[in-house]
N, C-alpha and C positions, 0 to 999 in steps of 0.2 A: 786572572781567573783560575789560573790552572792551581797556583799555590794555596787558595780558597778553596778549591775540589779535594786537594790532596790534604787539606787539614782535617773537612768534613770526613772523609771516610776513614783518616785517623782514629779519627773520635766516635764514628761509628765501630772502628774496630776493635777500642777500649771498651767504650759502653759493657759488652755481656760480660767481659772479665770480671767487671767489677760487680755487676748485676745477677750474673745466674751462680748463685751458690747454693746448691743442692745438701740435704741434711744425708750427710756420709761422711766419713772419715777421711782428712785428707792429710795425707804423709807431706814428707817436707819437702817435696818439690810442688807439690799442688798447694800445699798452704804457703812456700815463698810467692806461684805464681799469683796466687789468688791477693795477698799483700801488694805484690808490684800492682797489682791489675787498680787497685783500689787507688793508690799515690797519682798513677799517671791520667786516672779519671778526674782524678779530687785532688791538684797537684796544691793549691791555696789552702786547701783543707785538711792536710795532712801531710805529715814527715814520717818516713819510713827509715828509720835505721837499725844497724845492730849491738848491743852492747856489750856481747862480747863470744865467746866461742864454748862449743859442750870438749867435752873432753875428745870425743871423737872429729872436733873440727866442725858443729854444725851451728849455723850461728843462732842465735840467741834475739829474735827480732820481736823490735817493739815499734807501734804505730802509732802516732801520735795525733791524736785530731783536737782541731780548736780554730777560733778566728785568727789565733799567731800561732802556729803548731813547730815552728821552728827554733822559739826561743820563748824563754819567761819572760811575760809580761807583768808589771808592777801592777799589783790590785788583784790579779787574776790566781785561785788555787791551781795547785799540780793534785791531778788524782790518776790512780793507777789501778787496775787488775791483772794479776797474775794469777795463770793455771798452771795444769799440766806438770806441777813440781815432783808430783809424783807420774812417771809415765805411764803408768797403768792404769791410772784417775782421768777418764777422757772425755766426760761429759762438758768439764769447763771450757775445754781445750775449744770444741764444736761452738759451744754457745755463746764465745768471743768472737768467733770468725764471724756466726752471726748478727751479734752486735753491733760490731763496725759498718756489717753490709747498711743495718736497719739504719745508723746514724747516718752515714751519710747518706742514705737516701732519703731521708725526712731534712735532712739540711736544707732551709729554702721553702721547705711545704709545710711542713707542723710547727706551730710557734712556740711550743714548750723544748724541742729541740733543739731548733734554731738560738734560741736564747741560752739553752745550755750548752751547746759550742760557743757561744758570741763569749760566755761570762767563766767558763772552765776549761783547762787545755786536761787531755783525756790520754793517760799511755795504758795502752792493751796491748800485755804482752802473751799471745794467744799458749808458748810452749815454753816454761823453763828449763825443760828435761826432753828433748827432743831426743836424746839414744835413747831412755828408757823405755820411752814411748816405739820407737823404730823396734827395741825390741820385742818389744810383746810379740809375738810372735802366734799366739795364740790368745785370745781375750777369755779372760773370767772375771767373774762377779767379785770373785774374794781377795787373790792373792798373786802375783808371779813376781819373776824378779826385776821383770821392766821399772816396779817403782823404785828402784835405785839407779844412780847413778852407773855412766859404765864401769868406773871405780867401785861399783856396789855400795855405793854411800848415798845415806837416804838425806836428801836435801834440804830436810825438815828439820834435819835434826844434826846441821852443822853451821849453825852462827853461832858467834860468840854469845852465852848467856849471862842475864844478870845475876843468876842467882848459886850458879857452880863452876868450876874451871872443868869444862866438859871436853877440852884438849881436841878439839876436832882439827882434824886437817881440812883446812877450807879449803873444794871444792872452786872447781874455774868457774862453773856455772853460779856457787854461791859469792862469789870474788866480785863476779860480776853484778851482780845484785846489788853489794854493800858500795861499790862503788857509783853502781845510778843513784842509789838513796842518798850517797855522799851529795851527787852533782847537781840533785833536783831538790825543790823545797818543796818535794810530797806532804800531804797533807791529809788524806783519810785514804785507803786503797783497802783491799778485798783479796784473799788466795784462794782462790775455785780446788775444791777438794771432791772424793768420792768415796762410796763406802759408808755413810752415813746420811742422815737427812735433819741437820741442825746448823745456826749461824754460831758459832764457836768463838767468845770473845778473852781477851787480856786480861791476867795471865796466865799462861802456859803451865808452867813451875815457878816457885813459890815458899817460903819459910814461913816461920812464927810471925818476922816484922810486916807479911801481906794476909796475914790470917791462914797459913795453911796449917796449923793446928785443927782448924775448926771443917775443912774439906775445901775451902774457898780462897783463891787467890786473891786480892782486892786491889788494883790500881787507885790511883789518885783521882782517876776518871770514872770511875764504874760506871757513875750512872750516866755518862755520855755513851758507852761501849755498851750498856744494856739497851738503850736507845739507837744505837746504831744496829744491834744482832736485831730487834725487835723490828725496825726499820723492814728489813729485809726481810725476816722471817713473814712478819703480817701482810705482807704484799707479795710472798710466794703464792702457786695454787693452793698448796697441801702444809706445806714446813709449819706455817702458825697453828696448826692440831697437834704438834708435838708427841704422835704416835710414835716415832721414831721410825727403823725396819722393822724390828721383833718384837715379840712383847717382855723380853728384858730389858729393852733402852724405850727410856719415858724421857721427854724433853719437854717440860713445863713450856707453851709459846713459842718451843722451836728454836730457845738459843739454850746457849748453856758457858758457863765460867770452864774455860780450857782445862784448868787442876784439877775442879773439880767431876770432869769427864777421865778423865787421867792426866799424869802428869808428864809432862815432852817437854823435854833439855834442848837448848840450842834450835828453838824455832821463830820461824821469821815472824811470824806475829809481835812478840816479845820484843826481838830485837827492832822493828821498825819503830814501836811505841818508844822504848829506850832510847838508842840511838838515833834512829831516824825523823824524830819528830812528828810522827806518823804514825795516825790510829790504823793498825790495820785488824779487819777482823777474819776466821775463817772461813769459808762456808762451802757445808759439805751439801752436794748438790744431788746425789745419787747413793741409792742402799747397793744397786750394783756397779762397778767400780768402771768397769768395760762392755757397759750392756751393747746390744743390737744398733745396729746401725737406722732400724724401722723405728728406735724410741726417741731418736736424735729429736726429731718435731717435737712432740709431746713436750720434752725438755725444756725448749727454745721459747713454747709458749707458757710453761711455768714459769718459767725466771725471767722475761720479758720488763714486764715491770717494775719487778725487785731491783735488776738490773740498774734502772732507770732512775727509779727514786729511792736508791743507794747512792748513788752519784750527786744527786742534788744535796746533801748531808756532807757535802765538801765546803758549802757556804752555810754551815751553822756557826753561831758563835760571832766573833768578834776578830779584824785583820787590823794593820797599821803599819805605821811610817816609823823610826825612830830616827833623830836627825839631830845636828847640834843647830847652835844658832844664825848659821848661813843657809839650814836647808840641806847639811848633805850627809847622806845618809851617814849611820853609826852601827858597823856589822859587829856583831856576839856581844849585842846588848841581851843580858838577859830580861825577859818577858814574861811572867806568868801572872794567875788566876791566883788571889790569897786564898790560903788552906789547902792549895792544892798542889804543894811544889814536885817537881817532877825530882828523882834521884839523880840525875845526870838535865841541867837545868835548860828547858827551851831558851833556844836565843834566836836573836837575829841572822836574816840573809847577807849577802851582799851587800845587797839594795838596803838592808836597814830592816827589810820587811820581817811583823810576825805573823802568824794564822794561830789562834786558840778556840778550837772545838769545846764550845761549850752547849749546855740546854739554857731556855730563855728564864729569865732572873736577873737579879741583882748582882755584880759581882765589883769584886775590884780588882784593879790590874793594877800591877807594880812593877813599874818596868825598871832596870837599874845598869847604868854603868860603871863596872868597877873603877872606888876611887873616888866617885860623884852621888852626889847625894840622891837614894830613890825618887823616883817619882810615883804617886798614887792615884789614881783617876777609879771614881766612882762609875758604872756603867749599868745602864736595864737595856739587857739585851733581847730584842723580839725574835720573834721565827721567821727569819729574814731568808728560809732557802726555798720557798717560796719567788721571792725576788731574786735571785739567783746572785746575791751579793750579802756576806756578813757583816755585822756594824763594823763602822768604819772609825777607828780612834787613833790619832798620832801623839807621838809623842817628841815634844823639843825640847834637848838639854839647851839653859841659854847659857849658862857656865863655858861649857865647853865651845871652842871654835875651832880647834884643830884637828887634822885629822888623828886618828884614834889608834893604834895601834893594835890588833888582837890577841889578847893575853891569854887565852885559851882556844885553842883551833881545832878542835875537838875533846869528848867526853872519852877518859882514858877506857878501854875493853876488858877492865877486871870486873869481877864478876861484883857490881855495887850493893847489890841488896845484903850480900853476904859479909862485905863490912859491918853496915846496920846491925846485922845480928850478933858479932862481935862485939859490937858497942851496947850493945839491949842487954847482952849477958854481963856486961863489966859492972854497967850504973845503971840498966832499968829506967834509961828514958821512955818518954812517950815516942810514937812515932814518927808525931810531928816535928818532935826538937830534933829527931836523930836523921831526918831528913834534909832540914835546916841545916845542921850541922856538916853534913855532906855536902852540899851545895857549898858553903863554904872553904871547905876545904878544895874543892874542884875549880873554886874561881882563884883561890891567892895560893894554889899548889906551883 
């Protein structure tokens, strides 16, 4: 009896930790304790770790929630939000910590939630830049030095880009970053920004071969990435009026093509969709950067359920198997959408698995292992994120029975788009052959 009394008032002692989170500012000991307080209430429903360290030693904590939050589940997407990259940008930073409270506490009671943990494992990582943020020392709207690094490097604008050798010295904090995207098979994620009031999509920076002659960067996906800003944007309070702050900045619906807002070298936007296999888009969530601690609410109830049904858009499109003739999985099969090939080519997981974010339509998938002859599967894909699962298509080489060897273990970090345009000035291919053409060279290099 006694061990049963002592449990109970445990767990009465957890409860408000995790329960009473107040809309203020919380430094890094109240946002670790407020994290711990949430694991140890919700210990099945979440995993609390850190991925890696800021320069000052502060870790880097991301919470993961889902029906397996401790490992990848086959079938299941990885989706992610990250704030606070810039430390002086703090409205994200706030209305993650709330986030979390709001899911787990609908876990069990609202069935749109419930379902969206059961069917997505969810990493929110409420601060990527914990000194810069430690330092603000003073809040404003515009500008201080808190949004860099303690190394005074802005964290946006140090990934490897595709489109110039921007020589950055990576940042522990960005180190660490490339390394979680290395270790999870992300799939659409979101970077909470401030300073503006737009959903900011892919890409960044940009040459002739992405249309930046014409102001506009163009992925292979646009129209998945204008469907995802729009996503979010139309289900903000205000953002889908595309007022902007001032009446200089006009945002047609509230999103807007990254180049063509201006252009930023070396940002994670870019690099997730490149190398990480991983739509991510940005989204600035305040005109002021560090407002009041009295606008935190107001905020929390804006982006609520943009939040939410941002998240659901991890199961658009089409997931799968790829496997030889035993059943077992086949990892850096490459997997794409015909007409849409990426420059640095989506493959396979481990597990074999791929996720392709697409809108609903006709498509065909082509999945291929180097050496064996393609495979083409015709598919009509519905709006299955609703169902909180993307169609479901595998694919089995019967050829193949042995295990497979991986011939390419990652997409090399030189700047790829910039090739293309080497080759567009020599012979003035189309886009599409000079894409192709890279893909091949990336798989028998």
């Amino acid at each position: 009896f006694q061990d049963v009394a002592g449990i109970l008032i445990l767990i009465l002692c957890l409860a408000p930790a995790a329960a009473a989170l107040d809309f203020k500012y919380h430094h890094t000991a109240e946002l670790e304790e407020f994290l711990r307080g949430v694991h140890a209430a919700h210990p099945s429903l979440t995993h609390l770790h850190s991925i890696g360290r800021s320069v000052e030693g502060r870790d880097l904590w991301v919470l993961v929630l889902g029906r397996f939050p401790t490992h990848h589940k086959i079938g299941i997407p990885e989706f992610k939000y990250v704030a606070n990259m810039h430390g002086d940008e703090t409205v994200g930073r706030e209305i993650l910590l709330h986030l979390i409270d709001f899911l787990v506490s609908s876990y069990g009671r609202d069935p749109v939630i419930t379902r969206l943990l059961n069917n997505t494992r969810i990493h929110i990582m409420p601060t990527m830049n914990p000194d810069g943020f430690e330092a603000t020392k003073v809040p404003d709207c515009y500008y201080t030095r808190g949004r860099y690094n303690k190394n005074g490097e802005d964290l946006n604008r140090n990934f490897p880009d595709a489109f110039e050798n921007n020589n950055a010295s990576i940042q522990p904090e960005t180190r660490a970053v490339m390394d979680w995207i290395k270790n999870e098979t992300f799939v659409l994620s979101a970077n909470l920004h401030g300073g503006a009031l737009v959903a900011s999509y892919t890409f960044d920076n940009g040459n002739p071969v992405t249309g930046s002659l014409k102001g506009y960067s163009k992925s292979p996906d646009d129209d998945v990435f204008i469907h995802l800003a729009k996503t979010y944007s139309s289900n903000h309070a205000s953002m889908y009026k595309g007022t902007g702050c001032d009446n200089r900045q006009a945002f047609p619906e509230g999103i807007t093509n990254g180049y063509s807002w201006y252009q930023l070298e070396g940002g994670m936007q870019d690099y997730n969709y490149v190398w990480g296999q991983c739509f991510e888009i940005t989204l600035e969530l305040s005109c002021c950067k560090y407002p009041p601690e009295d606008q935190l609410g107001k905020f929390w109830r804006d982006n609520k359920v943009a939040l939410i049904e941002y998240i659901k858009q991890v199961h658009l499109g089409v997931k799968g198997q790829v496997t030889d003739k035993n059943g077992n999985p086949i990892p850096n099969a490459i997997v794409e959408a015909q007409g849409r090939p990426h420059v640095c080519p989506y493959r396979t997981n481990e597990q074999g698995e791929y996720f392709l974010l697409l809108l609903p339509g006709t498509y065909v998938i082509n999945a291929t292992v180097p050496g064996f002859k393609s495979m083409l599967k015709t598919v009509e894909i519905p709006d299955n994120t609703g169902n909180f699962s993307a169609l479901k298509q595998d694919f089995s080489f019967p050829e193949i029975s042995d295990k497979i060897s991986s011939r390419v273990a990652s997409c090399p970090k030189t700047p790829l788009y910039q090739e293309l345009t080497r080759a567009s000035a020599a012979v003035k291919p189309t886009v599409h052959i000079l894409v192709l053409i890279t893909v091949m060279l990336v798989i028998f290099k």
